[in-house]
Gaussian input, Z-matrix of N, CA and C with variables (Angstrom, degrees):
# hf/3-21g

backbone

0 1
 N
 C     1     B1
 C     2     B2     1     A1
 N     3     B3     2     A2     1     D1
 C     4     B4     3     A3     2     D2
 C     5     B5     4     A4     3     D3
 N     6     B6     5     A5     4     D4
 C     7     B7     6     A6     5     D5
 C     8     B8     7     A7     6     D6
 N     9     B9     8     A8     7     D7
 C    10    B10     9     A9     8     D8
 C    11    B11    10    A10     9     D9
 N    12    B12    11    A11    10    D10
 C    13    B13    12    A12    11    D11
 C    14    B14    13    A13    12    D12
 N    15    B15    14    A14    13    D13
 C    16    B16    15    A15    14    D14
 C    17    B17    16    A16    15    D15
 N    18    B18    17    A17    16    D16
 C    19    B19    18    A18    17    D17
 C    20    B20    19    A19    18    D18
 N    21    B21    20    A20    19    D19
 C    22    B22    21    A21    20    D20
 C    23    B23    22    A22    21    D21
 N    24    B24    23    A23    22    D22
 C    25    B25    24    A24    23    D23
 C    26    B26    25    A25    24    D24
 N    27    B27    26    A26    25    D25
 C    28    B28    27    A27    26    D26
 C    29    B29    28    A28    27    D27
 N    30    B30    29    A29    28    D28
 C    31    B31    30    A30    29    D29
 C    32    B32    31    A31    30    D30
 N    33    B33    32    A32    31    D31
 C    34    B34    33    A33    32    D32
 C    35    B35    34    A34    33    D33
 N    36    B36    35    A35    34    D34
 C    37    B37    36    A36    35    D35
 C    38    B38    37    A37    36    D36
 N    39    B39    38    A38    37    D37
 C    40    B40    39    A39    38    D38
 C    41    B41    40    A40    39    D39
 N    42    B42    41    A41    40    D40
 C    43    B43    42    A42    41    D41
 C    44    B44    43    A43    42    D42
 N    45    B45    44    A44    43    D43
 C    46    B46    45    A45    44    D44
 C    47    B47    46    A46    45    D45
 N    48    B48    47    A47    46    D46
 C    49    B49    48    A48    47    D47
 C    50    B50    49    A49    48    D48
 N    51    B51    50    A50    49    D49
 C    52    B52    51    A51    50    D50
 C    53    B53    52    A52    51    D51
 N    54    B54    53    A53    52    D52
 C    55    B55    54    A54    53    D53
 C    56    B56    55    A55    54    D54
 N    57    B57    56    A56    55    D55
 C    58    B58    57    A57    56    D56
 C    59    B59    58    A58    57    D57
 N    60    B60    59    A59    58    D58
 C    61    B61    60    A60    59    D59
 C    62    B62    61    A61    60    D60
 N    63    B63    62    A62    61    D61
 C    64    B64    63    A63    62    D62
 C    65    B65    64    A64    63    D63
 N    66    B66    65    A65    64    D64
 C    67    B67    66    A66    65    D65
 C    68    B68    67    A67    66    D66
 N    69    B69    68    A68    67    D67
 C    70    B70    69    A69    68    D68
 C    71    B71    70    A70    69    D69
 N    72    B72    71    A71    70    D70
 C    73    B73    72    A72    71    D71
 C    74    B74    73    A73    72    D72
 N    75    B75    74    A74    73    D73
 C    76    B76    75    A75    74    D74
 C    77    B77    76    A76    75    D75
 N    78    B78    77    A77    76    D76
 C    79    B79    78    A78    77    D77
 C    80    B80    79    A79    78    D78
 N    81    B81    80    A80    79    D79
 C    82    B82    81    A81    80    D80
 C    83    B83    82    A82    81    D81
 N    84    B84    83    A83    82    D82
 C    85    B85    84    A84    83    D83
 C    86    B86    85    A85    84    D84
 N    87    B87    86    A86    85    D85
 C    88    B88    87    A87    86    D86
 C    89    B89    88    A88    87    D87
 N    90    B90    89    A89    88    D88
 C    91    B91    90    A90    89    D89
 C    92    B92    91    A91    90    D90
 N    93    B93    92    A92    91    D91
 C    94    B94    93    A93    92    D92
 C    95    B95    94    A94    93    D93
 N    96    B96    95    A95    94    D94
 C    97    B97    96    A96    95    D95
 C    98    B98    97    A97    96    D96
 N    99    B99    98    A98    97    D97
 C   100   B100    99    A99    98    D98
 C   101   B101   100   A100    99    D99
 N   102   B102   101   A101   100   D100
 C   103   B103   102   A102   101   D101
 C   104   B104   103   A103   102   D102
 N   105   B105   104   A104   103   D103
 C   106   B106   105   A105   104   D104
 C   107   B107   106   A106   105   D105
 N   108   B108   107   A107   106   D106
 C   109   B109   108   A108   107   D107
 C   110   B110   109   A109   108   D108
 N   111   B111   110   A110   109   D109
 C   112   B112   111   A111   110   D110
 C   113   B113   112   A112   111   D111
 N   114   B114   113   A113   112   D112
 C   115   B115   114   A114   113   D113
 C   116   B116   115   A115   114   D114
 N   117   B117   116   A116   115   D115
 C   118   B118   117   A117   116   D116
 C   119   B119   118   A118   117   D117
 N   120   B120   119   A119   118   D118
 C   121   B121   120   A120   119   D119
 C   122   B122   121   A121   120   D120
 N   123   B123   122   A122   121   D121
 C   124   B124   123   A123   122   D122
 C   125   B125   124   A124   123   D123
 N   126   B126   125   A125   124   D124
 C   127   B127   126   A126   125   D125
 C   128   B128   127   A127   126   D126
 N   129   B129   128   A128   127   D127
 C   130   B130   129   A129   128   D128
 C   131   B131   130   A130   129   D129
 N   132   B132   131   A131   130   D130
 C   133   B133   132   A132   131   D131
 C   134   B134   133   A133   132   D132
 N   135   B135   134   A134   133   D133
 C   136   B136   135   A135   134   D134
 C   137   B137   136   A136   135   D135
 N   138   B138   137   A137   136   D136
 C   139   B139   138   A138   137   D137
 C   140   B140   139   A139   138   D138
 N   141   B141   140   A140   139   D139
 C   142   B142   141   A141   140   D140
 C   143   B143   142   A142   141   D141
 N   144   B144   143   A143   142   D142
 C   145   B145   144   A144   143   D143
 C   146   B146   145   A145   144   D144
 N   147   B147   146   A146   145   D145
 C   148   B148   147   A147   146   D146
 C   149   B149   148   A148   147   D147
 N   150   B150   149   A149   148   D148
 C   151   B151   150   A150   149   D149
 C   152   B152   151   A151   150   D150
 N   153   B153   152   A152   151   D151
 C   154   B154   153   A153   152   D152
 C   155   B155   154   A154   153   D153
 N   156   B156   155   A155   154   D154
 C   157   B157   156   A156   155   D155
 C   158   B158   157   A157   156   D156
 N   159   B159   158   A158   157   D157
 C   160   B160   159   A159   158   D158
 C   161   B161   160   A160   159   D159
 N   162   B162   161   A161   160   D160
 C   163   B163   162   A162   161   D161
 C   164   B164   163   A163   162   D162
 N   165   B165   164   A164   163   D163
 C   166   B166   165   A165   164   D164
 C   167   B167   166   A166   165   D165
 N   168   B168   167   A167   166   D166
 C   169   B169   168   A168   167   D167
 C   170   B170   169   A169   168   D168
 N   171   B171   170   A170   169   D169
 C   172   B172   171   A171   170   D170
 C   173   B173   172   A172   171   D171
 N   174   B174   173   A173   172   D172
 C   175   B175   174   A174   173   D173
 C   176   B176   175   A175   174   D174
 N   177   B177   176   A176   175   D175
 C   178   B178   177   A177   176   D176
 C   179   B179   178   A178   177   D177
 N   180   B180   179   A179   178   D178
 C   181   B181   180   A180   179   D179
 C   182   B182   181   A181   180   D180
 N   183   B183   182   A182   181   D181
 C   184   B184   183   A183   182   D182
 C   185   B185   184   A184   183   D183
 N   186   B186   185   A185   184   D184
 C   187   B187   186   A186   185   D185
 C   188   B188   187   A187   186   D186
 N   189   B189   188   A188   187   D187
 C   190   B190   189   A189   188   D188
 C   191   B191   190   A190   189   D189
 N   192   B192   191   A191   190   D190
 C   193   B193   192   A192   191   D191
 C   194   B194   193   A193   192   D192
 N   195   B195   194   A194   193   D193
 C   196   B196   195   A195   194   D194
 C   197   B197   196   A196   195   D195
 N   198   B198   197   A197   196   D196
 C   199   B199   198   A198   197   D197
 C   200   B200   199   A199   198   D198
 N   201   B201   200   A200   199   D199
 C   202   B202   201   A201   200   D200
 C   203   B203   202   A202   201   D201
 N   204   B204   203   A203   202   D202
 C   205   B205   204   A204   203   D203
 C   206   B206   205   A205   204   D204
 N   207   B207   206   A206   205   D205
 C   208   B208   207   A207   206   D206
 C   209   B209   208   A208   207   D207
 N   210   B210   209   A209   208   D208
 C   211   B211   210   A210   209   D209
 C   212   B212   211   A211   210   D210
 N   213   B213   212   A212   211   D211
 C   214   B214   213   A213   212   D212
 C   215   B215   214   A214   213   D213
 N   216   B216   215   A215   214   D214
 C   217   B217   216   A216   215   D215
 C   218   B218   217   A217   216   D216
 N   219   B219   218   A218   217   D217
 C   220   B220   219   A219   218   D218
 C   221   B221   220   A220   219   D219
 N   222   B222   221   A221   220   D220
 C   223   B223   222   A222   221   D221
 C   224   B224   223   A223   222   D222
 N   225   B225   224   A224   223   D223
 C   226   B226   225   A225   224   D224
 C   227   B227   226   A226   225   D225
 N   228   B228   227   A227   226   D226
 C   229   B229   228   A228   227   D227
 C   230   B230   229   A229   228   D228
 N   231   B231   230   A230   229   D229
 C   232   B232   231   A231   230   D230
 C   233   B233   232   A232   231   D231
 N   234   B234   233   A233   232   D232
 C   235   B235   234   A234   233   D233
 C   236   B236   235   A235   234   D234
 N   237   B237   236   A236   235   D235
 C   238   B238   237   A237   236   D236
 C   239   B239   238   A238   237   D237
 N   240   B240   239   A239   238   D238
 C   241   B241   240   A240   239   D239
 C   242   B242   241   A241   240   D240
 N   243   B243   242   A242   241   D241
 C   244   B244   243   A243   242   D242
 C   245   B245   244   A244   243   D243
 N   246   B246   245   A245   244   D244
 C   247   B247   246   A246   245   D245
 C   248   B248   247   A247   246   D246
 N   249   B249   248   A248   247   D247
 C   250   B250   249   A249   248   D248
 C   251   B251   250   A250   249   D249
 N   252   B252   251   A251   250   D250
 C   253   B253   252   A252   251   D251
 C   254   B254   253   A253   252   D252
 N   255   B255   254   A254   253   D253
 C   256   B256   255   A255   254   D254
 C   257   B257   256   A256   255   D255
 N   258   B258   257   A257   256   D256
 C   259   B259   258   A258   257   D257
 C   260   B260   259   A259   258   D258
 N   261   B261   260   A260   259   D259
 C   262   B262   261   A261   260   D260
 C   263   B263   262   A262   261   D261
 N   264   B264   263   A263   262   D262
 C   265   B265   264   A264   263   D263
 C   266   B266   265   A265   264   D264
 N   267   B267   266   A266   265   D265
 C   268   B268   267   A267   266   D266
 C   269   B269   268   A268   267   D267
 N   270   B270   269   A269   268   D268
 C   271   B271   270   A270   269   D269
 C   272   B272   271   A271   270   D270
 N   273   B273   272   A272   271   D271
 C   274   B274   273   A273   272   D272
 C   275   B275   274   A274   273   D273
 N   276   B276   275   A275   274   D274
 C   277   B277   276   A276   275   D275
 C   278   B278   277   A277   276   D276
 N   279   B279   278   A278   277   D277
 C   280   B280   279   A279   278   D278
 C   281   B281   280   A280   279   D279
 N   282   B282   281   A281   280   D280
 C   283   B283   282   A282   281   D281
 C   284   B284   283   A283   282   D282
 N   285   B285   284   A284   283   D283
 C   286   B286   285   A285   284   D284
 C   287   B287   286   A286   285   D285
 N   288   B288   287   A287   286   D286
 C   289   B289   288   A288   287   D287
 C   290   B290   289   A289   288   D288

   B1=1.4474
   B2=1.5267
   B3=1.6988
   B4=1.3524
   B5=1.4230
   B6=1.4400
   B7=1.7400
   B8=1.2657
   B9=1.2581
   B10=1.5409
   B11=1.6650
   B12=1.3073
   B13=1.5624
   B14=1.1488
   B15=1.6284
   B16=1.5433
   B17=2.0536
   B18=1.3520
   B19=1.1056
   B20=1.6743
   B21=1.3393
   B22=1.0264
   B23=1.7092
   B24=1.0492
   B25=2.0673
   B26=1.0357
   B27=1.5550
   B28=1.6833
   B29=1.1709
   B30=1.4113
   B31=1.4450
   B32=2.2969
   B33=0.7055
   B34=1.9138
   B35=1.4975
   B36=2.0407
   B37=1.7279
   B38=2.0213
   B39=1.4003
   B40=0.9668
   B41=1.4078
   B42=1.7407
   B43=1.6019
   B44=1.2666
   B45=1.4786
   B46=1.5968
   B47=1.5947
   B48=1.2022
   B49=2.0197
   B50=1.0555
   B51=1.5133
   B52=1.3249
   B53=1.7699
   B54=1.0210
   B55=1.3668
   B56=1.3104
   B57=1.1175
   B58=1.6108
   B59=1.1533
   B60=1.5125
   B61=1.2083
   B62=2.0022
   B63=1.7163
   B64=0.9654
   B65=1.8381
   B66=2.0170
   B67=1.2528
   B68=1.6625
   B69=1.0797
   B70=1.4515
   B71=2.0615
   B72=1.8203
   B73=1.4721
   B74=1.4570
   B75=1.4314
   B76=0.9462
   B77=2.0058
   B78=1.6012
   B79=1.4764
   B80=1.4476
   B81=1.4834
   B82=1.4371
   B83=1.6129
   B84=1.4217
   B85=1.2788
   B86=2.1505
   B87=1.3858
   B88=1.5098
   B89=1.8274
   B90=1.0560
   B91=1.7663
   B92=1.5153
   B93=1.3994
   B94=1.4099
   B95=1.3188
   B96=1.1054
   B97=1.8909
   B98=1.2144
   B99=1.0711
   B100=1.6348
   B101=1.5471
   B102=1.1617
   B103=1.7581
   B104=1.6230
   B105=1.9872
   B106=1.4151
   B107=1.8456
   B108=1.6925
   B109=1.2090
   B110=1.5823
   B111=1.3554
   B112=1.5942
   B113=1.5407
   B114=1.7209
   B115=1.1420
   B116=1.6175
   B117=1.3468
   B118=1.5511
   B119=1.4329
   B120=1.2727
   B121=1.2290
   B122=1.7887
   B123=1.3254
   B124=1.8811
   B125=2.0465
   B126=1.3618
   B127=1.2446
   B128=1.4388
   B129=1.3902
   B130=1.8439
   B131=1.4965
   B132=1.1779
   B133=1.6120
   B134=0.9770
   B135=1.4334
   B136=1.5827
   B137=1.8355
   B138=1.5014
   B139=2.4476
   B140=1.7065
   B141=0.8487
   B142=1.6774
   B143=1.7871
   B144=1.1363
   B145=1.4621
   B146=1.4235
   B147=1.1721
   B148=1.1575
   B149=0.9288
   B150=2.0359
   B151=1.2761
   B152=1.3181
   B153=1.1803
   B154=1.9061
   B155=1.1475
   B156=1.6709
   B157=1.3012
   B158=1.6119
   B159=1.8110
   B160=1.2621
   B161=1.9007
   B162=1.2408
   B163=1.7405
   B164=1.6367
   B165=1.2503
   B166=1.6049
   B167=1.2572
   B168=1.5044
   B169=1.3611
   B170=1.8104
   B171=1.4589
   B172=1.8990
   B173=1.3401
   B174=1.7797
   B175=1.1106
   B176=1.9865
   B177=1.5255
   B178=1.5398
   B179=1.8245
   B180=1.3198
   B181=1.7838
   B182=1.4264
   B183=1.3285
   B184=1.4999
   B185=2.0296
   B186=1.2339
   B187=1.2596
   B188=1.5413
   B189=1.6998
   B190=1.9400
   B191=1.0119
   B192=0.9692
   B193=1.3741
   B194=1.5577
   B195=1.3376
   B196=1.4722
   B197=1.5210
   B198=1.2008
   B199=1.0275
   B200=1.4509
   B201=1.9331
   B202=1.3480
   B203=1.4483
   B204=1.3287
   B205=1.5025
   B206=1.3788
   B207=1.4809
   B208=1.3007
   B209=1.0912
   B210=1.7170
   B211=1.2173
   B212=1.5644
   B213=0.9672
   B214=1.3958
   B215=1.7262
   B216=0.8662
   B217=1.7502
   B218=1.0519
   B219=1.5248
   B220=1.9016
   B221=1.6365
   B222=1.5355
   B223=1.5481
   B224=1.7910
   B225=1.3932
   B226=1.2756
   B227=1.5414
   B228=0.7713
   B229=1.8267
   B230=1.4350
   B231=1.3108
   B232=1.4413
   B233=1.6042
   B234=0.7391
   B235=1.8468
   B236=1.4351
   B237=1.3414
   B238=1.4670
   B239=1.4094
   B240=1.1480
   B241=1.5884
   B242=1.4368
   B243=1.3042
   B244=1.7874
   B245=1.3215
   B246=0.9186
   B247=1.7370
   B248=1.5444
   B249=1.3654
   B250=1.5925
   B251=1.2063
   B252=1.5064
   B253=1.3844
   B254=1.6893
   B255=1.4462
   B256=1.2685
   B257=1.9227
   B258=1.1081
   B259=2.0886
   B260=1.5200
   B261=1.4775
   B262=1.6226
   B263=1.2767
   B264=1.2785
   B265=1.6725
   B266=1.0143
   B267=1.6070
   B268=1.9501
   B269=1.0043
   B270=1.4455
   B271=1.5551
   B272=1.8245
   B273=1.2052
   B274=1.5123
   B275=1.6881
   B276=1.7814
   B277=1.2371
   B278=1.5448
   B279=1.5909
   B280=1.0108
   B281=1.8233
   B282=1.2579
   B283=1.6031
   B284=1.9702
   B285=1.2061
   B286=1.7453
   B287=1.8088
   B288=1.3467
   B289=1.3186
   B290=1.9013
   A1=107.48
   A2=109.72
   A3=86.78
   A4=109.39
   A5=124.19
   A6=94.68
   A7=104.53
   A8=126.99
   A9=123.75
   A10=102.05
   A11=127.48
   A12=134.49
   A13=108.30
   A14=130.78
   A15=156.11
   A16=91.55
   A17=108.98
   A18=101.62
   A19=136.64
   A20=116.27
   A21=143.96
   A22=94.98
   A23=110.34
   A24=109.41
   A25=134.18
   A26=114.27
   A27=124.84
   A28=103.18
   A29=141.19
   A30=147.69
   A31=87.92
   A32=94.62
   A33=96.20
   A34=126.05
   A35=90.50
   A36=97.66
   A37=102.82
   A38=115.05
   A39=103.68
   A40=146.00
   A41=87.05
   A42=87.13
   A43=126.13
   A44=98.92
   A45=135.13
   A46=110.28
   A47=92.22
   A48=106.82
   A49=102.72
   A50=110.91
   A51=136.52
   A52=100.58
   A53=125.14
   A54=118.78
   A55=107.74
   A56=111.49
   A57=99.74
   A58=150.91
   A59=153.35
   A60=134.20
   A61=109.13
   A62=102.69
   A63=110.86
   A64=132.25
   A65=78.62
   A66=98.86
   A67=116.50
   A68=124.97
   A69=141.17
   A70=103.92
   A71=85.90
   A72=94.05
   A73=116.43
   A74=130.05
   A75=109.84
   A76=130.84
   A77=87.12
   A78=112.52
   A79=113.36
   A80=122.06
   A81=126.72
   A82=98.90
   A83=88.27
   A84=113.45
   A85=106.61
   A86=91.19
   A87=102.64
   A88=97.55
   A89=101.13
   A90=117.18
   A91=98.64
   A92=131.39
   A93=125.51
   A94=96.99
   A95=95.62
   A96=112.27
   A97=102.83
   A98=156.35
   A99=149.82
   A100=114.03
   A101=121.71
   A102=119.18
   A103=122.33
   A104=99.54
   A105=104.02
   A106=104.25
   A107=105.56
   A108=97.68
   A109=140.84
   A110=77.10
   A111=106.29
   A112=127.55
   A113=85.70
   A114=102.99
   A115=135.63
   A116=121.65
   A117=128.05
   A118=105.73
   A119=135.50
   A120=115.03
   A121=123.91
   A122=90.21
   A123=101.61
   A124=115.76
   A125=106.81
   A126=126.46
   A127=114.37
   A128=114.51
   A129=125.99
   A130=92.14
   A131=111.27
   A132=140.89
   A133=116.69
   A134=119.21
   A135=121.07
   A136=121.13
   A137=67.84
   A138=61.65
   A139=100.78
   A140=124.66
   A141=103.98
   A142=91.98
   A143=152.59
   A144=135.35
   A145=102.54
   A146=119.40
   A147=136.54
   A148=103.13
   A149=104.59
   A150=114.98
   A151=117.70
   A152=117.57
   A153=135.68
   A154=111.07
   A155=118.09
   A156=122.31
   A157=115.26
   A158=107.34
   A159=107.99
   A160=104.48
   A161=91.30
   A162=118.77
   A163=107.95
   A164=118.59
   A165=151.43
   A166=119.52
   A167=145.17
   A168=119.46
   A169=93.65
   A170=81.24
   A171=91.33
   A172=115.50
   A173=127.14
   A174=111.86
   A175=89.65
   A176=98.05
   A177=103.17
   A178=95.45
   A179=97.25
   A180=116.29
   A181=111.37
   A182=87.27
   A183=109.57
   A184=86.79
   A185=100.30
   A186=122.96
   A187=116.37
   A188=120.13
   A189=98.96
   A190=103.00
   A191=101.49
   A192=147.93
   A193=111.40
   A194=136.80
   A195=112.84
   A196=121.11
   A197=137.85
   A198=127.55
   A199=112.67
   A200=113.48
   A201=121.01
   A202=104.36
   A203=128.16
   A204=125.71
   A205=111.88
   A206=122.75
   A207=129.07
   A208=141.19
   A209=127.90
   A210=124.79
   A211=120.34
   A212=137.85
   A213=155.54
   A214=105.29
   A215=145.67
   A216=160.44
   A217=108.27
   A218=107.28
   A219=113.61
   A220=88.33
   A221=127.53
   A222=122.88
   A223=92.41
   A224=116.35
   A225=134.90
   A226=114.14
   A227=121.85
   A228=149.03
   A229=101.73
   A230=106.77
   A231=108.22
   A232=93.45
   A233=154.94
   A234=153.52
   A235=102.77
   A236=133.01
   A237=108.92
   A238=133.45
   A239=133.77
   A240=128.73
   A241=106.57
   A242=113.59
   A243=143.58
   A244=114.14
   A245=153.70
   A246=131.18
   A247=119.92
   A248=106.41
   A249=108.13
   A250=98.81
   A251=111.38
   A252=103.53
   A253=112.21
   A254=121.26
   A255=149.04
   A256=92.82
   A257=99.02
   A258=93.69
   A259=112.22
   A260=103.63
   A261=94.06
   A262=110.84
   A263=99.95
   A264=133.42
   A265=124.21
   A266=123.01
   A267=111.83
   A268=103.72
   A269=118.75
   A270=130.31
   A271=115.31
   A272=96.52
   A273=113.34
   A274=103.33
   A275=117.49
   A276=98.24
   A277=112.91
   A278=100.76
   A279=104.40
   A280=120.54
   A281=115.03
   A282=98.27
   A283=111.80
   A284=91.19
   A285=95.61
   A286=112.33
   A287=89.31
   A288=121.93
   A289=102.64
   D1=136.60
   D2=-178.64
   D3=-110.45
   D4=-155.22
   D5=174.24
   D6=-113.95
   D7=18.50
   D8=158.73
   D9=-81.86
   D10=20.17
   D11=163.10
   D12=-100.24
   D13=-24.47
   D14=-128.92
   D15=-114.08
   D16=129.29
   D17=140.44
   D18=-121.45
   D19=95.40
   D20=-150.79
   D21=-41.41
   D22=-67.81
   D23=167.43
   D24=-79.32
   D25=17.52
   D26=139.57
   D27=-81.31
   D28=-50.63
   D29=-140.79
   D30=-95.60
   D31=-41.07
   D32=173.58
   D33=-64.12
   D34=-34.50
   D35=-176.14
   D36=-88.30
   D37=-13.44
   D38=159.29
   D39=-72.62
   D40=-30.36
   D41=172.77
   D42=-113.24
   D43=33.26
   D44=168.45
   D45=48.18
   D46=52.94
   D47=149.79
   D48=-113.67
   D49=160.19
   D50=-162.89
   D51=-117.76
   D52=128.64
   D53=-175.24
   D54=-138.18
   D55=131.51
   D56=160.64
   D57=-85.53
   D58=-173.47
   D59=-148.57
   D60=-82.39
   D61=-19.89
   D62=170.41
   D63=-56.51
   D64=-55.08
   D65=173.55
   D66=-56.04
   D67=-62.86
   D68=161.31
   D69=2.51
   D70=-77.26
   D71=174.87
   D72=-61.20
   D73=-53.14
   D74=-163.34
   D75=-65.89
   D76=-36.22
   D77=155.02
   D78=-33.16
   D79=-27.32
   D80=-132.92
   D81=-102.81
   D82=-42.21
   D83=-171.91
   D84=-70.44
   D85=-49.69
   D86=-165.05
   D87=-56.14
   D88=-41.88
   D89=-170.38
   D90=-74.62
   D91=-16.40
   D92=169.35
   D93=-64.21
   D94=-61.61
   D95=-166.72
   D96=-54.72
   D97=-100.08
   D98=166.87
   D99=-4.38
   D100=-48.07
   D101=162.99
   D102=-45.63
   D103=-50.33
   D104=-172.04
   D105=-64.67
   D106=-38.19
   D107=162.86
   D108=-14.86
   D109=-85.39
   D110=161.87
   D111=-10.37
   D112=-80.99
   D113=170.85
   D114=-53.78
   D115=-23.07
   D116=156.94
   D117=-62.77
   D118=-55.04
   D119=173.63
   D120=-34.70
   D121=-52.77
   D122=176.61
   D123=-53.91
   D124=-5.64
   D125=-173.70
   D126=-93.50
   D127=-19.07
   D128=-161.07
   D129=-77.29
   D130=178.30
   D131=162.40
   D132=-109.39
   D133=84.23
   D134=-179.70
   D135=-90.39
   D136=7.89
   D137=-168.87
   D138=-66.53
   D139=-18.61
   D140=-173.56
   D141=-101.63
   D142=24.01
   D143=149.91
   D144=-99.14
   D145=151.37
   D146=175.31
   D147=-97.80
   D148=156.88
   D149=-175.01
   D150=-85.17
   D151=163.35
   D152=-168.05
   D153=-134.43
   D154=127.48
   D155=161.03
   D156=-65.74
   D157=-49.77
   D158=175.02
   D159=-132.31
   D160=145.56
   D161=172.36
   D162=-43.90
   D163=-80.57
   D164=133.21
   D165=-7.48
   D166=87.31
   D167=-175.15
   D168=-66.90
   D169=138.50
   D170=163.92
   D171=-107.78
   D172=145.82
   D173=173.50
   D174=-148.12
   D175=156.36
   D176=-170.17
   D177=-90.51
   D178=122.63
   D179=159.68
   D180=-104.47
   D181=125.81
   D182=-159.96
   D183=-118.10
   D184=169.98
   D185=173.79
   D186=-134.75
   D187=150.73
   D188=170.13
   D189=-75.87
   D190=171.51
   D191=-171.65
   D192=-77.06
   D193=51.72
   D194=-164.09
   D195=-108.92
   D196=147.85
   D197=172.76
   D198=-91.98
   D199=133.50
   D200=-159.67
   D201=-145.53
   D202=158.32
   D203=176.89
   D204=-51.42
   D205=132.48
   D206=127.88
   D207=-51.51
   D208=-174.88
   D209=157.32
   D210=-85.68
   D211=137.02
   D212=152.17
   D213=16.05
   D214=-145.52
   D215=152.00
   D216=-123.47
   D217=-54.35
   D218=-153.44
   D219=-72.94
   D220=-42.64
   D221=-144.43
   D222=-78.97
   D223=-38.73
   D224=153.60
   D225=-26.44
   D226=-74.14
   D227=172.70
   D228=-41.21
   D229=-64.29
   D230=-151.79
   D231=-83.49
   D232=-24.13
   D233=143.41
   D234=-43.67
   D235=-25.55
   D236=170.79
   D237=-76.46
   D238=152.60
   D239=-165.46
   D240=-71.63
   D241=-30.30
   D242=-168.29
   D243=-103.30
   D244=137.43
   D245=115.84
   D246=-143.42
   D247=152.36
   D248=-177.53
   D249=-119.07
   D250=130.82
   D251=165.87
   D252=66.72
   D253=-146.63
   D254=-167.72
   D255=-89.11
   D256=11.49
   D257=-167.93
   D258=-140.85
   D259=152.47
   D260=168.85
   D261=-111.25
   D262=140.24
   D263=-178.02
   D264=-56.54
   D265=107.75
   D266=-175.44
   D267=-129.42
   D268=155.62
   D269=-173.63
   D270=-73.85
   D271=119.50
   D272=-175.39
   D273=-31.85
   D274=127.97
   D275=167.72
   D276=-125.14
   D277=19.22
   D278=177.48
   D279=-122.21
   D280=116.44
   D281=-163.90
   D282=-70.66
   D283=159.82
   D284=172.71
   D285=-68.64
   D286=153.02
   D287=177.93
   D288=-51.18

């Protein structure tokens, strides 16, 4: 697609920016350029790479599990703006039934 298919201030008034006539063009232009991009990719020879879930190998780092001191309650407590009781106090964000 190229972006002379594109209308740059249909595609702006939808996603409710306001642009001006400048912006429009220049936008217009940048989004050509990123298409032609594009489009060289669509040009490669990919049959001999295999496909990839991810680019990046990812792998999960985990840490143990240990149980270690906290902070205090009261020193806890007494840094809150609120507290009731054994708890700190937060402003309702949910209204009643």
């Amino acid at each position: 697609m190229s972006s002379e298919n594109l209308d740059i201030a249909y595609v702006a008034k939808l996603a409710r920016i306001a642009l001006t006539d400048d912006e429009v063009a220049r936008f217009g232009a940048q989004l050509g350029d990123l298409l032609g991009h594009v489009a060289t990719l669509a040009d490669l020879d990919l049959e001999s790479i295999p496909a990839t879930a991810q680019v990046v190998e990812s792998r999960n780092v985990v840490r143990e599990d240990l149980e270690r001191a906290s902070l205090d309650r009261e020193t806890v407590l007494s840094g809150a703006p609120q507290r009731q009781g054994a708890f700190v106090r937060v402003p309702r964000i949910i209204g009643q039934a």
